[in-house]
N, C-alpha and C positions, 0 to 999 in steps of 0.2 A: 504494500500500500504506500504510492506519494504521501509524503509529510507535507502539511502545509506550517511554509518556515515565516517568521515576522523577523523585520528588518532593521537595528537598531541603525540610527542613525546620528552623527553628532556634529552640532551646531554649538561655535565659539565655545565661552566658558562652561554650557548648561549643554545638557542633552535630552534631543527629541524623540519619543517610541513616534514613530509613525503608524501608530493606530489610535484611534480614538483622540489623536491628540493630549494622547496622557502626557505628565513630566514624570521624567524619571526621579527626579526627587520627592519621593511621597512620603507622607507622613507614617508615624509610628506611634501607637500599633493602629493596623489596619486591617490583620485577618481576621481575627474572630473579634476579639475587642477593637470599637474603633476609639479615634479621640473624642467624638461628639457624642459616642456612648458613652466612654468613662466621666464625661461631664454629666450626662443626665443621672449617670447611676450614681456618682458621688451626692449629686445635690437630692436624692430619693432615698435616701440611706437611713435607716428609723422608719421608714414609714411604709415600707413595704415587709412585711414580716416575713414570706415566706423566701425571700430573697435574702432578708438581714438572718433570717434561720440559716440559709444554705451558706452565706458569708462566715456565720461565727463556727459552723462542721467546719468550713473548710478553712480555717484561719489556725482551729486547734489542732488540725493534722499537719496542718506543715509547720507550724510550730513545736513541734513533737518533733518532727524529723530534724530542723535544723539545729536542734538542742542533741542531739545523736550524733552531728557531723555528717561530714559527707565520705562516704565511701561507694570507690568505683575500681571494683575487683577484678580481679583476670580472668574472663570467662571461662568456663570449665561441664557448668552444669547442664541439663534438660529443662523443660518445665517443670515448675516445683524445688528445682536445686537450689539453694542458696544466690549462688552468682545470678542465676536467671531470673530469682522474684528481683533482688537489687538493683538490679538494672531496671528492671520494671518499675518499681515502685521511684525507683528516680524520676526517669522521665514522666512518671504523672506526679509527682511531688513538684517539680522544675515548672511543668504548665502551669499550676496550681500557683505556686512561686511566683508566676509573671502575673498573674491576675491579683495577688494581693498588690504586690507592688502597685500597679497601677491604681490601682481603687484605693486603698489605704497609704499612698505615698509615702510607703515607709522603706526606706533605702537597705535594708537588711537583707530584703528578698532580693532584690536584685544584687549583690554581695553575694547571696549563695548561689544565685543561678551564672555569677559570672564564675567563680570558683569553679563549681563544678562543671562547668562548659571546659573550661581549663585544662582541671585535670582529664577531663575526656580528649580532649588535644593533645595533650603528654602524649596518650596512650595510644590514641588510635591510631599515629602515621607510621607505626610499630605492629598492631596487633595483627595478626596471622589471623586465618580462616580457623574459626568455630571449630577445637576440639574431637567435638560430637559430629559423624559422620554420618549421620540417616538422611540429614535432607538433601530433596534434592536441589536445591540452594542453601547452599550456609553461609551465614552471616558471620558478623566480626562479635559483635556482644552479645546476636544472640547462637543457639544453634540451627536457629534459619531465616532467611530472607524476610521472611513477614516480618517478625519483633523486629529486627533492624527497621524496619518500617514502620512500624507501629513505634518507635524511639523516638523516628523523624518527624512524624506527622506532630506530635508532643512538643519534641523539642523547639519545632519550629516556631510554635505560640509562646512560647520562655522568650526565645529568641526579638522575634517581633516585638513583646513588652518591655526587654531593654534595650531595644536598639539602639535608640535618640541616646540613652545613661552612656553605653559605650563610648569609650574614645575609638576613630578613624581607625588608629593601628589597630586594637582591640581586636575590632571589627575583622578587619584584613587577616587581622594571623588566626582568627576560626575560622574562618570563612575560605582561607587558603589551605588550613591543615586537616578539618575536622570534616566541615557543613557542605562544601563540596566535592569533596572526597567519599564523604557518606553517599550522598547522593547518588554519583557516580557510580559507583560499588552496586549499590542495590538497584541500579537502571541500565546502564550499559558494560558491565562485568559481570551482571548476571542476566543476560534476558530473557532463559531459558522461565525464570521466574518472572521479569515485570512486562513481557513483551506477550502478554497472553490476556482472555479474555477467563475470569476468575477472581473471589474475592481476597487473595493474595495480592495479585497485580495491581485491583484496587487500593491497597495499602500505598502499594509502593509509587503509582499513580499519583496520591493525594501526597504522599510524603515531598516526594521530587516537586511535584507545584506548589505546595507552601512554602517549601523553603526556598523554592525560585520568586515566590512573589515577594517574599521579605527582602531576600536582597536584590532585587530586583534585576530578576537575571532572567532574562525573554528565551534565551534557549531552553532552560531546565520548565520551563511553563509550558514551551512548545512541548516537548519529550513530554511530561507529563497528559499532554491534552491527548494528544497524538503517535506517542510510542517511539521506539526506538526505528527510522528506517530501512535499513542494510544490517538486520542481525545476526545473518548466516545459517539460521538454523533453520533444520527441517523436520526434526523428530527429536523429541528432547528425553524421550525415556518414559521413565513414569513420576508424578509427582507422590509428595509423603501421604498424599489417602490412596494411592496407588491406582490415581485416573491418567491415561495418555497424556503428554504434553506433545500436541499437535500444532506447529506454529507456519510452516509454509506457507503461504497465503490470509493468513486471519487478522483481521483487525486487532489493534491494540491499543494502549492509548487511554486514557479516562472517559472519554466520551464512546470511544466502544462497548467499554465496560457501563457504560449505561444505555448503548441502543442496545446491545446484546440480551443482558441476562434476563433485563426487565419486560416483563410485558406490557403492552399499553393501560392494562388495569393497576399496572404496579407493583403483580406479583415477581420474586426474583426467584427465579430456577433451582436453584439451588437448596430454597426451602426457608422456614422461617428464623430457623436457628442462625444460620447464616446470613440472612436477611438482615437481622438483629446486629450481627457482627460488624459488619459493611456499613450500615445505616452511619455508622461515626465519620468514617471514611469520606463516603459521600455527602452527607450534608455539610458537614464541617469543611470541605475544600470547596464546597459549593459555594459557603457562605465567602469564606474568602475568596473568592473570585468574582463574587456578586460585588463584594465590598473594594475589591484595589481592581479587577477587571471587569466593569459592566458589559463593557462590550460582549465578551461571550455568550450573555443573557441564560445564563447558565440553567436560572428557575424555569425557564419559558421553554428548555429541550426537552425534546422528544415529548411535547404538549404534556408541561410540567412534570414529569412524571415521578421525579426523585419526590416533587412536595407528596405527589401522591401514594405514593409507593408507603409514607407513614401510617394513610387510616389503614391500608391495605395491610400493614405486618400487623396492625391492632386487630384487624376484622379476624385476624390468624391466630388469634389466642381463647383460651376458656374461661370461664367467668370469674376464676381467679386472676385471670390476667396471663397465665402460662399460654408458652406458643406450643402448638400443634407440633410433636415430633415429626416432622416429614422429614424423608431422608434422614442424614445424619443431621442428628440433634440432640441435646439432654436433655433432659426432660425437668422441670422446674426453673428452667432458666424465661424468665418473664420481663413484661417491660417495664417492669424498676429498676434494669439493667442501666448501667450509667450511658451505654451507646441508645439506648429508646429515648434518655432522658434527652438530649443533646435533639436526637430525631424530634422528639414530640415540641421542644421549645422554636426547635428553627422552623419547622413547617407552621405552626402560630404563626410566626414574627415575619412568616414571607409567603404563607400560604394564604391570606387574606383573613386571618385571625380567625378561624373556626372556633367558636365558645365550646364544642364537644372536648378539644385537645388539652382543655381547660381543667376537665374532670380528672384527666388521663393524671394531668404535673400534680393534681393535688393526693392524688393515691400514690405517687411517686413519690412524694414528699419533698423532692429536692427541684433545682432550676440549675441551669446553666447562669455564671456569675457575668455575663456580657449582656448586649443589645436585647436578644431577643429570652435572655431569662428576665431580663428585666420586664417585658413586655409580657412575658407571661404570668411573672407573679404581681402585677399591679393588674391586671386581666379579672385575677383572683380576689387578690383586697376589692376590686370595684365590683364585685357579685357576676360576674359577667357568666362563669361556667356552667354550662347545660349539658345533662348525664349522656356518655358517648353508647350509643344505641347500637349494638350490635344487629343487624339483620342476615335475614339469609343470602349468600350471595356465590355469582359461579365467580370464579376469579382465572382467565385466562391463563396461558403457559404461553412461553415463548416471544422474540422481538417482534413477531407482528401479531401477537395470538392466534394464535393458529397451530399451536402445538400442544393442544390439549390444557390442561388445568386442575384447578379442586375447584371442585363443589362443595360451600358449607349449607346447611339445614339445619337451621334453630325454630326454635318452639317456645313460645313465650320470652320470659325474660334468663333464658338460656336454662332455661329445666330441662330440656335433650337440644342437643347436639349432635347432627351425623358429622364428620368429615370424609368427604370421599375422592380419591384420588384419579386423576385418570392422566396427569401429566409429562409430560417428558420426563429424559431422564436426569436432570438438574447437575450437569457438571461428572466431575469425579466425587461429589458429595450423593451424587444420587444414586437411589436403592431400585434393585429389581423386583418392585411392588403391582404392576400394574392392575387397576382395578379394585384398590386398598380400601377399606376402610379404618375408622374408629370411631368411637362413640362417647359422649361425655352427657352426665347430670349434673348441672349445675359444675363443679370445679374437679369432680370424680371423675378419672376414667372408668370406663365398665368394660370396654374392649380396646384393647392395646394395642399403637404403634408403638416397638420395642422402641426404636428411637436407633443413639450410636452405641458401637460399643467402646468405651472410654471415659477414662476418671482425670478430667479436666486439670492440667496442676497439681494432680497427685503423684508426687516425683515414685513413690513405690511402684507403682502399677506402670510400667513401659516408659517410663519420665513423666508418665502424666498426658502423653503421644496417644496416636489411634493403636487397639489392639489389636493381634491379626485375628483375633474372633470378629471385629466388623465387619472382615470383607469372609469369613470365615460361616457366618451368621448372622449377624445384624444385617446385612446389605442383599442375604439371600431371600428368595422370593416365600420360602415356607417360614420367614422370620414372622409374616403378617399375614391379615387376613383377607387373604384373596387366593385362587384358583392357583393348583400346582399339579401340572401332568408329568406322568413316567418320573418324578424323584428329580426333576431337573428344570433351572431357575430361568426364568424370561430371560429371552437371549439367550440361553447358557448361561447366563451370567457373567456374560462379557459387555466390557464397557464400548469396545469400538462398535458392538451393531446396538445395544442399545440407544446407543448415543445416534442414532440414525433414525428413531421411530418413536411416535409417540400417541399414545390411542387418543379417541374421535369421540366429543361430546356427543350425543345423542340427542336428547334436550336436555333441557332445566327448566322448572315451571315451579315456583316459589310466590304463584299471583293469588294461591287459597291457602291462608295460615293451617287446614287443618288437614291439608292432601297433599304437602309439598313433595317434589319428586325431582332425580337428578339421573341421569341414565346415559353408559356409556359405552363403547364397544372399543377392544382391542384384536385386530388382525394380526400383529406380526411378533407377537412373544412367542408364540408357538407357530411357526409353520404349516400352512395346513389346517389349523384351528384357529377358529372365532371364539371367543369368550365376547358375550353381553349382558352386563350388570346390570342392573335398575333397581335403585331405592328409594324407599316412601317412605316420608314421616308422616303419619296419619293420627289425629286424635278423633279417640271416638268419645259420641256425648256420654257413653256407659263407664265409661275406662274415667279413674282419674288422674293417668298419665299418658302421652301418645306412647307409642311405640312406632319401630319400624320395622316395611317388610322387606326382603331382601330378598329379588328372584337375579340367578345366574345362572343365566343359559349358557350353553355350549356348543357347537357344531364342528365336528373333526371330517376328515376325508379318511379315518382309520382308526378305530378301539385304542382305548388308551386307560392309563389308572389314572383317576382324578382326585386330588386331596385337596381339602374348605378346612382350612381352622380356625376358629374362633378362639383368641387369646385373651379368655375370661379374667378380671382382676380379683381375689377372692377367695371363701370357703365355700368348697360343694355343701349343700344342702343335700338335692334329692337328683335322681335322676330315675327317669320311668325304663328302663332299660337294664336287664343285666350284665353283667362285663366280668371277668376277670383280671385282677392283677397278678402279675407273673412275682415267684419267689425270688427271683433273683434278675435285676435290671438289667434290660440292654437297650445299645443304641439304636432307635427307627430306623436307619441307613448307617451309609457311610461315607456320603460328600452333601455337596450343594446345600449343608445347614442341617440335615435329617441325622448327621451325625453328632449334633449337639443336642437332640432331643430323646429323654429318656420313654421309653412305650410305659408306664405306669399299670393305665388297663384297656382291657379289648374285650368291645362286644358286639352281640351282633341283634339288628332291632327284632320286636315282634310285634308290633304295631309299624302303620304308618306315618308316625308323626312320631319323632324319638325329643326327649324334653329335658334338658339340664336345668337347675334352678342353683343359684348361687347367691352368697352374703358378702357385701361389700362398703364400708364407710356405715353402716347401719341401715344398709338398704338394699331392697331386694331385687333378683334380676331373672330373667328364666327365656332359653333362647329353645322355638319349637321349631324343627324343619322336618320337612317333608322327608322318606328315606323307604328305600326295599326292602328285603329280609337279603337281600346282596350283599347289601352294604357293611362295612366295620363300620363301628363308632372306636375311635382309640384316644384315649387320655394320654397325655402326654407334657412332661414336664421338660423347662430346659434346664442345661448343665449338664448333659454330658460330655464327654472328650474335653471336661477341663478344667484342669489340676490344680490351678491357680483362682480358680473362683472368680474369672472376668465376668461369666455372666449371673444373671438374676433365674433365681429359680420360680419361674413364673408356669404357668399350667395353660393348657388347651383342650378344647373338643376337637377333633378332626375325623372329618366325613369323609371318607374314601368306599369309593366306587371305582371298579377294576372291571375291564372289557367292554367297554360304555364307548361309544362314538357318539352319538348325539344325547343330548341329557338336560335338564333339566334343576337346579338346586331351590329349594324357595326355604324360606325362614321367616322366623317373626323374632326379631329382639325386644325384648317388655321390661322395662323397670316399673315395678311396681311396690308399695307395701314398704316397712319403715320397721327395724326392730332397736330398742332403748335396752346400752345395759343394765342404764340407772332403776328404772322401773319395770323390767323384764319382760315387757310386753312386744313381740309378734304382731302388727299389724297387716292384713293384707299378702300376710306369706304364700300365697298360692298362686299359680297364675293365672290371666282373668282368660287365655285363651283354648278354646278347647279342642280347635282340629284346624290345620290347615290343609287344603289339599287343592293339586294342578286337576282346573277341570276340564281345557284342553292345551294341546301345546302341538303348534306346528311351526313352519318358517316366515307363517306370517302372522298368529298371534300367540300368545299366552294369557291363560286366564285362570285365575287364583284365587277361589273361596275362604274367607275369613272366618269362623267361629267364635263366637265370646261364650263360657260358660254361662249364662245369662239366656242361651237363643238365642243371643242378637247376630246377624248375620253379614258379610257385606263382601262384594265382587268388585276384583281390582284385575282389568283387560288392560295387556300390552299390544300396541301393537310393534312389531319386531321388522320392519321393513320401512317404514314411512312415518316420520317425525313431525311434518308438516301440522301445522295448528288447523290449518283449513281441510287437511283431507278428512273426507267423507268415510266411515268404517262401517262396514254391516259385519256381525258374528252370528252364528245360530250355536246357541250351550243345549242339551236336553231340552229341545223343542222349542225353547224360548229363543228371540230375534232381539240381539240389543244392535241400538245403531251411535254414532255417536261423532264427533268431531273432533279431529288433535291425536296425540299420540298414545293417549291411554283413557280408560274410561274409567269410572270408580262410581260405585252406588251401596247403599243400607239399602240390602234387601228384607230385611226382616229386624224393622225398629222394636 
């Protein structure tokens, strides 16, 4: 890809950018704090509380640290090791550092952040490549490319706040030994890492353009906007989550990194964990570039979509606020995160102040200490905030959407929650999931995306790094709840052709609160097989919670064994089904993830309709699907194949059906009923449904009878060919003729 290059240009004593007619003499600071801010935030000082709350947190932490001194040790460690938090906790110590300074003009702070810039100058035009050899870019402090990046982007806001303090030499001997040398280092000495579209390169991206805009240096703004051009490389190996580094032809650049991963709704590929991660990244080089580069109109790219991209990681969390594990992700990591906080303040402060984002910063507790934390916590003092409304929504995949998506399905003021997956495959972060679900009440999971596998910063566990149980397990297709033929993972479970395909919304219809429906179909995980999903969130007037139903179809060109697991969170109760468990455990398989799964018990149904019922958070749950006397039901817990206790011992139902080419799967998930240990009472422990059953199924419809214990009745018609809202459907069930419009039909036949 051509680089487009800007021209510095110079005239007599002063120098002219010939863009925008900027001067190259700009004030300080100007990325994230400006001067016009630190004037308004100094004179608002006392009288905005929840800003003078986040000013006195963050006044007593760095006061803590500079009472410690400063140390900057000879890297050695992983995540989690000594030298690695140190380093860490510096460079947010140092940003922290520069925003007292400015705001409380107390010249101490800048003393420590010149100090320690210092000593990192001793050191760095000396220090060797990062010890630790795993990544595939290593860094100088850290052991890879990203924390080096993640240093800079920090450092650069230190930097910025004492610029004007510095003397000229000062200035000169960082900036010649340290600030562009770093820079350097992590953009064109490694571009196997920042020359790629990925939330790494975004680091390094936003690194290299803040500290290009501080000193104002028009090439490193270029490189950063725009990428390295002549990098040489054409196949970089693989990166540390162990996805292709494919660079021949790809954009690169920051602004790639935001046509790319994002889709026009704002969802980013990769997932929301990730999502989360990045958000710092890019809103914060965003804002400095909105703030010393207008010209790029940075808010207004790709039709706003970074502002956007904030409700869209909100819409992706549960009513605790936790994001949806898709792909790799931990699971309790939420947006009280300090990168959501940063997100949630700058889309206020440049999104056209939405009063929703208002609710977001006061459950946060904290603001950003600049322009638009100011604006958000005086938003607050002025009552201004209105509760942010989660509704149900499809949320695209891909740079032009068109590459599938999730569907979320809420229910009230988040009493169920379906999420259901039908997207690409998000990077080297994404899992062989196609067709996924999960399910939440209210802040409870009830069916589980396992999520990653990995202990964040816990130097014990691999440094704290991915473990090879994610790509082991977590990342294989029977991790989750979705369809798995012949013991082997969509795709194979290979990145290069996943990375090629991505299943096809079907519809989405979220226009009747009590019938909502999302439906999707995947062609190319199996060869030769279609899997199509569709799921309803239905409340009925009898029921006092919805439930959903779950039909997945299937059509092969050839017999195949099909396994459905449902990754229950919980204690078994009951199950209408006999089974055994074996005296002595073994592994379900032996690759593709089935070798991390213990068979606990095996049975086989005697009815049509086989019924788990389980206890979870004090609440009850009971999942009925339709089944042969063919079928196994198998119980199945994870943790096998592994020694060291990486994974969670979590438990499953799984439906398998063996010598099946075309077929059929339907379920009903029901939370219902409430048990108190306090007062020992059992509410509603039963479940309210009493049969479901397919009561026809061909290649152009499916139709699925509903039972409530109760009598009450109700028919939920697909149709499997035609999505259109407008087309016209006739069926004939047992002599009865329904007719009806759109892609599915739904009626109480028997109130």
């Amino acid at each position: 890809m051509g680089m487009l290059r800007y021209v510095r240009g110079v005239v007599l004593a002063g120098c002219l950018l010939l863009i925008s007619n900027q001067i190259c003499s700009q004030e300080h600071p100007s990325l994230v704090l400006t001067k016009e801010g630190v004037q308004k935030i100094r004179a608002e000082l006392g009288n905005v509380p929840l800003f003078d709350a986040s000013l006195k947190k963050l006044k007593e932490e760095v006061d803590a640290e500079i009472a410690l001194g400063i140390d900057t040790p000879i890297p050695k460690d992983f995540s989690g090791g000594y030298t690695h938090e140190r380093h860490k906790k510096n460079f947010v110590i140092l940003q922290k550092a520069g925003v007292l300074f400015q705001i409380l003009e107390d010249e101490k702070y800048a003393h420590y952040i010149k100090d320690m810039l210092f000593q990192y100058e001793g050191m760095y035009k000396d220090l060797p490549l990062h010890p630790k050899e795993r990544s595939y870019a290593r860094g100088k402090l850290f052991w890879q490319c990203l924390n080096d990046s993640n240093w800079l982007v920090y450092v650069s806001q230190a930097y910025d706040c004492i610029y004007d303090w510095l003397t000229k030499k000062e200035r000169k001997q960082l900036e010649k030994n340290l600030l562009r040398p770093f820079a350097d280092f992590i953009s064109i000495e490694n571009p196997q890492f920042y020359n790629r579209v990925h939330n790494h390169s975004t680091w390094g991206n936003a690194a290299v353009g803040m500290i290009g805009l501080v000193m104002d240096d028009d090439e490193l703004v270029d490189r950063a906007l725009y990428g390295i051009e002549d990098d040489g490389l054409e196949i970089g190996g693989k990166d540390n989550d162990g996805g292709t580094i494919k660079i021949e032809g790809q954009k690169s650049g920051f602004l790639a990194n935001v046509d790319e991963p994002f889709s026009p709704d704002g969802y980013y590929t990769e997932g929301p964990y990730y999502q989360r991660y990045a958000m710092y990244p890019f809103l914060i080089f965003a804002q400095a570039l909105h703030n010393v580069r207008p010209d790029v109109k940075i808010f207004e790219y790709k039709d706003s979509v970074l502002l956007k991209s904030v409700k869209t990681l909100i819409d992706l969390s549960d009513a605790d606020g936790e994001f949806f594990a898709l792909n790799d992700g931990q699971k309790g990591m939420s947006y009280a995160s300090n990168q959501v906080v940063s997100a949630v303040d700058i889309a206020y402060n440049f999104g056209g102040k939405d009063p929703q984002f208002l609710s977001i910063a006061e459950k946060q507790g904290q603001v950003l200490l600049d322009d638009s934390g100011l604006a958000v916590a005086m938003g607050i003092r002025d009552g201004k905030a209105k509760p942010f409304i989660k509704e149900s929504v499809n949320l695209t995949d891909g740079s032009d959407g068109k590459q599938g998506g999730v569907g979320i399905l809420r229910y009230g003021n988040e009493d169920l929650t379906l999420v259901f997956k039908y997207a690409a495959q998000g990077l080297s972060h994404g899992h062989y999931d196609k067709l996924s679900f999960s399910m939440f009440e209210k802040g409870d999971e009830l069916l589980q995306d396992y999520g990653l596998a990995r202990f964040v910063n816990i130097g014990q566990k691999g440094g704290g790094n991915y473990l090879k149980e994610n790509t082991t397990w977590a990342k294989q297709s029977i991790a989750h709840n979705t369809l798995v033929q012949n013991e082997t993972s969509h795709f194979k479970g290979e990145y290069e052709i996943g990375s090629q395909h991505h299943s096809e919304l079907y519809f989405f219809d979220a226009s009747n609160k009590e019938v909502q429906v999302v439906s999707a179909k995947e062609k190319s995980a199996y060869p030769g097989t279609e899997m199509h999903r569709t799921m309803a969130m239905i409340k009925w007037p009898h029921f006092k919670k919805p439930f959903v139903l779950d039909i997945m179809k299937v059509n092969s060109e050839k017999e195949n064994q099909y396994d459905l697991p449902f990754y229950f969170l919980g204690q078994v109760i009951e199950a209408n089904f006999e089974y055994k468990a074996p005296t002595m455990l073994h592994a379900l398989g032996k690759e593709n993830g089935y070798q991390h799964l213990w068979l606990e018990g095996k049975g086989v149904p005697t009815l049509d309709n086989a019924k788990l019922l389980w206890l979870n958070q004090g609440k009850f749950y009971s999942l009925t699907t339709t089944v042969n006397n063919m079928d196994e039901l198998l119980f199945t817990r994870i943790g096998a194949n592994d020694p060291q206790f990486n994974l969670r011992r979590d438990a499953a139902l799984m439906i398998r059906r063996k010598n099946t080419a075309n077929t059929v799967f339907v379920s009903v998930i029901e939370p219902h009923g409430s048990y108190s240990p306090v007062s020992e009472l059992a509410l509603d422990s039963n479940s309210n449904i009493a049969h479901i059953e397919v009561l026809f199924d061909d290649d152009n419809y499916t139709a699925v009878s509903i039972e409530g214990v109760g009598g009450h009745k109700a028919l939920f018609i697909l149709s499997n060919r035609e999505a259109l809202k407008t087309e016209e459907h006739k069926l004939q069930i047992n002599d009865k003729e329904y007719q009806w419009n759109g892609p599915f039909y739904y009626i109480i036949t028997n109130k």
